[in-house]
matplotlib code that plots the C-alpha trace (Angstrom):
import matplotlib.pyplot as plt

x = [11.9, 9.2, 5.9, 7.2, 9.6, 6.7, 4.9, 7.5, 8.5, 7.7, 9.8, 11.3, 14.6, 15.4, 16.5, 17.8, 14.1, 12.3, 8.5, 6.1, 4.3, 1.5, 2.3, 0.2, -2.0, -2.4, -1.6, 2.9, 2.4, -0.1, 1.7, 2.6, 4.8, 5.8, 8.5, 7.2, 10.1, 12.8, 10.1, 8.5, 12.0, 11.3, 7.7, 8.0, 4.5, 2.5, 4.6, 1.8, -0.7, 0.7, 0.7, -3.3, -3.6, -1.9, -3.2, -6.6, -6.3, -4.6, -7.6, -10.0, -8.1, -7.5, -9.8, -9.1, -7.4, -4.6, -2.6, -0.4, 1.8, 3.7, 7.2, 8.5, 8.8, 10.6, 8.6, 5.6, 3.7, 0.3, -1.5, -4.6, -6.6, -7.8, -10.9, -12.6, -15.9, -18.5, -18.5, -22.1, -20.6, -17.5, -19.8, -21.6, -18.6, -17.0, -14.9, -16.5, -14.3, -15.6, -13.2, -11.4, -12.1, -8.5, -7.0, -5.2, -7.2, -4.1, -2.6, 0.7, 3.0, 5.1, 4.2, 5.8, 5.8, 8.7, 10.6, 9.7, 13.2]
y = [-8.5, -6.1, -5.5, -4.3, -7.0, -9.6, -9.0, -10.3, -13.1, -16.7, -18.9, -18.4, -20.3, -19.3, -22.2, -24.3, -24.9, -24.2, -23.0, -21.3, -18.4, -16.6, -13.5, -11.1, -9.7, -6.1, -3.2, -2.0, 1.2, 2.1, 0.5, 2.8, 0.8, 1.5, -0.9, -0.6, -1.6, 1.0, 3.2, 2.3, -0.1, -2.9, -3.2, -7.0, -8.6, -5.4, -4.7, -6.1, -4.7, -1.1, -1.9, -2.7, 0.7, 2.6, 0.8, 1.5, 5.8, 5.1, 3.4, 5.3, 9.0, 8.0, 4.6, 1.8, -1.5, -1.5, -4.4, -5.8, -8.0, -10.2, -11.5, -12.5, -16.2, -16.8, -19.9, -18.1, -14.9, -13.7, -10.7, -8.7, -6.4, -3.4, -1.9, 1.5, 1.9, 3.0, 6.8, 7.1, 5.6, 8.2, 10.8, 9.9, 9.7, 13.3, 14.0, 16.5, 19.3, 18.6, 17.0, 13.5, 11.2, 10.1, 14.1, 15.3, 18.3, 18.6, 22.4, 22.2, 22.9, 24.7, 27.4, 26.7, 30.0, 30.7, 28.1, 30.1, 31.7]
z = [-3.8, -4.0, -5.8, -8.9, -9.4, -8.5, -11.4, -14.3, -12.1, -13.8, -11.8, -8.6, -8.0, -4.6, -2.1, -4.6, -5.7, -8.9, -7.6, -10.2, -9.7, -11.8, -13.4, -12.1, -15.0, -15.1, -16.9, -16.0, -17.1, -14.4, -11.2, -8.3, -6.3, -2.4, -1.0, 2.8, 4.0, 3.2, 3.9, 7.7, 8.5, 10.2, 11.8, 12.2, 12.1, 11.6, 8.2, 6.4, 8.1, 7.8, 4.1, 4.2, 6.2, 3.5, 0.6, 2.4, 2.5, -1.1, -2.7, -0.7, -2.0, -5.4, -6.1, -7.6, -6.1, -3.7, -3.1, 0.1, -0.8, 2.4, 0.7, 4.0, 3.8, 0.7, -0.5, -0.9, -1.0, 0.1, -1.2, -0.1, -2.2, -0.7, -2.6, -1.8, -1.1, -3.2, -4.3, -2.7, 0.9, 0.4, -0.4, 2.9, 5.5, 5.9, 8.9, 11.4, 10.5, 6.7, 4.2, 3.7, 6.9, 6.7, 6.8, 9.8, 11.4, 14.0, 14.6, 15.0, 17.8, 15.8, 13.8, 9.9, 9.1, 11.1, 9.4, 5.7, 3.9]

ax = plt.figure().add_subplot(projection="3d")
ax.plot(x, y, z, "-o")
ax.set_aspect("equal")
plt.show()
């Protein structure tokens, strides 16, 4: 179960057990979903933190809430919001080589022009 299927779900009937969740109120047509782990495989205990990381350069890119959802123990589920910071603070933190903080500034080792058809 991912995100997007979390947010119709009413009544969860897994285990045998009927539990009831709360359908999470927002708007369908504006969800991005990213299932983390067909993505990033399995991470184990940092899956959810990876999540918070990405959801973190999402919000801070784009604005707006991001949200990490941990569906690992199938009784329950826990979710974090991720908010960015104010456009002031953004406006404030530029990397060194100018820009978004979170770009890479790398050269690579490999020059991709060669690789251009």
């Amino acid at each position: 179960m991912d995100l997007c299927e979390l947010s119709s779900l009413f009544a969860d009937q897994r285990l045998g057990v009927t539990r009831r969740t709360l359908r999470l109120a927002w708007s369908e047509a504006h969800i991005d979903c990213l299932t983390t782990d067909a993505r990033l495989g399995n991470t184990g205990a940092a899956s959810w933190f990876m999540q918070m990381a990405i959801g973190a350069i999402a919000s801070y890119r784009e604005g707006g809430a991001s949200a990490a959802v941990n569906l690992r123990d199938p009784a329950e589920a826990s979710i974090v919001f991720v908010t960015p910071p104010s456009p002031e603070k953004i406006r404030s933190q530029q990397h060194i080589k100018g820009g978004d903080v979170f770009r890479h500034h790398g050269t690579p080792a490999i020059d991709p022009a060669n690789y251009t058809q």
